[in-house]
Short mmCIF file of the C-alpha atoms (twelve columns), coordinates in Angstrom:
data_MODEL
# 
_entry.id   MODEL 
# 
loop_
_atom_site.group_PDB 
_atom_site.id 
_atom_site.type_symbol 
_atom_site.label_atom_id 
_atom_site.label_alt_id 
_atom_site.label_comp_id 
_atom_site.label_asym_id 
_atom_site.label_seq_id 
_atom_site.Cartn_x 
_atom_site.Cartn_y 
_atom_site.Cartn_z 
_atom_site.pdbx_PDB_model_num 
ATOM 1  C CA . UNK A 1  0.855   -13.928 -15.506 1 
ATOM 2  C CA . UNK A 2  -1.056  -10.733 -15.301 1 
ATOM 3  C CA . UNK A 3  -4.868  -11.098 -15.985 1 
ATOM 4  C CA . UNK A 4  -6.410  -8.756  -18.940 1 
ATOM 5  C CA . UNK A 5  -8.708  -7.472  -16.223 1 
ATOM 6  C CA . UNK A 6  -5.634  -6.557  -14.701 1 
ATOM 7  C CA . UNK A 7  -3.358  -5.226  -17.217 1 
ATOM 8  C CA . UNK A 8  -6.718  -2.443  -18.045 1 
ATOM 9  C CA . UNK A 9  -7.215  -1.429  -14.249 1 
ATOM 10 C CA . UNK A 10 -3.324  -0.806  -14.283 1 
ATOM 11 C CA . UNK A 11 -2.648  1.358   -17.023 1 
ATOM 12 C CA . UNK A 12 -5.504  2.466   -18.948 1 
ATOM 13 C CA . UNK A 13 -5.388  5.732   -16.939 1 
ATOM 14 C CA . UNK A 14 -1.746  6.477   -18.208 1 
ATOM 15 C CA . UNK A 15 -2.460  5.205   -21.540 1 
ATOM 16 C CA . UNK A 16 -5.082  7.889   -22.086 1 
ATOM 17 C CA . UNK A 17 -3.004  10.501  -20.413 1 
ATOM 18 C CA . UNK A 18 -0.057  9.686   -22.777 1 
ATOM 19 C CA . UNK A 19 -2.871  9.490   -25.664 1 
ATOM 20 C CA . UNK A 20 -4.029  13.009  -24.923 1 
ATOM 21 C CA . UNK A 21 -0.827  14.323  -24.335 1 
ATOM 22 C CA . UNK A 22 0.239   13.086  -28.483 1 
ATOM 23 C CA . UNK A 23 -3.101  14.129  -29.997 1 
ATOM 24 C CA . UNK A 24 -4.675  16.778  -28.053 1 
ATOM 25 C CA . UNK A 25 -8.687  15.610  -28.079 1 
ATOM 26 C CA . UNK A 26 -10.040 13.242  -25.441 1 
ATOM 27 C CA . UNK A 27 -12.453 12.124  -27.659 1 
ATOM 28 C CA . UNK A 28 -9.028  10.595  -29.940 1 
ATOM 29 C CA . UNK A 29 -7.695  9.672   -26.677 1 
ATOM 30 C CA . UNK A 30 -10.111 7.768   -25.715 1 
ATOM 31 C CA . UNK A 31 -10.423 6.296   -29.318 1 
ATOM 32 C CA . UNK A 32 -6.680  5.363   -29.001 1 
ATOM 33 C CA . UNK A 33 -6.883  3.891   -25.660 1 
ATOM 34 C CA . UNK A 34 -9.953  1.698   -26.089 1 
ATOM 35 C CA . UNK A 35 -7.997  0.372   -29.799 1 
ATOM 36 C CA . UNK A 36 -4.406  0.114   -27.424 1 
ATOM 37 C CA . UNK A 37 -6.099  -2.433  -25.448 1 
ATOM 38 C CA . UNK A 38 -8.112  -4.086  -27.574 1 
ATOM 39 C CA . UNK A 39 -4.702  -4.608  -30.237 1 
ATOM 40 C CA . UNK A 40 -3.083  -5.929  -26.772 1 
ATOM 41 C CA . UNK A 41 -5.617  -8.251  -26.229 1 
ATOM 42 C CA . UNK A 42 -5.394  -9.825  -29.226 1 
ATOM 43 C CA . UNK A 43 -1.516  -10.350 -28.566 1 
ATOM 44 C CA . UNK A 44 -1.873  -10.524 -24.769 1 
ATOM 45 C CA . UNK A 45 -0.011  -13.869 -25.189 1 
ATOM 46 C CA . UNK A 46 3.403   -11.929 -26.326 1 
ATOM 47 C CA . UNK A 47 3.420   -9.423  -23.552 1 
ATOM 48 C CA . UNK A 48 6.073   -9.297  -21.152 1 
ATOM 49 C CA . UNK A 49 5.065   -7.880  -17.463 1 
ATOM 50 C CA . UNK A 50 8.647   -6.055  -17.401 1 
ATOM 51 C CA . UNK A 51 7.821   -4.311  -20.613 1 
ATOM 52 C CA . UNK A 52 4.217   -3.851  -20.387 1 
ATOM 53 C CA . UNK A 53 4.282   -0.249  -19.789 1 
ATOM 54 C CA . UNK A 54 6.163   0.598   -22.983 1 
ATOM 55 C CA . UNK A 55 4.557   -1.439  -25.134 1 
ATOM 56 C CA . UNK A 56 1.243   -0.109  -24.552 1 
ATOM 57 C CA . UNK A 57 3.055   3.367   -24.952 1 
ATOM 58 C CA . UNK A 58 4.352   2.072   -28.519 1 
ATOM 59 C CA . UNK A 59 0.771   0.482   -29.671 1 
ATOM 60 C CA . UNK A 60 -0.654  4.054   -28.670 1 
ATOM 61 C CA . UNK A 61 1.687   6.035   -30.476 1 
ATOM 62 C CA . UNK A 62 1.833   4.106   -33.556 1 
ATOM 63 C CA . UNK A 63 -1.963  4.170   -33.649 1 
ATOM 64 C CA . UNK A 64 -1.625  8.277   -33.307 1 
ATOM 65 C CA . UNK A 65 0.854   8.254   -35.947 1 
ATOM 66 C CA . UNK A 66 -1.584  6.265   -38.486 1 
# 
């Protein structure tokens, strides 16, 4: 099982990238990143390591889309 620690170090970077790339302002990437993780943290316990990736993706974009 991947660590939180972990899971942050590993894709946080192309979180925010993906995050800028929907909105446009770092400042609202970096807003959607930080709430990404923290919603993931709260369900760490229902991640999957093989699907990781895209559910971080989907968190991200649903938050842009609210």
């Amino acid at each position: 099982m991947i660590s939180f620690h972990d899971l942050y170090e590993r894709y946080a970077q192309d979180v925010s990238r993906f995050a800028y790339w929907l909105c446009g302002s770092a400042a609202e990437a970096e807003d959607i990143t930080a709430e990404t993780f923290f919603r993931a943290w709260i369900n760490f316990d229902k991640i999957q390591t093989a699907t990781v990736k895209a559910y971080l993706f989907t968190i991200a974009r649903n938050l842009y889309l609210q």
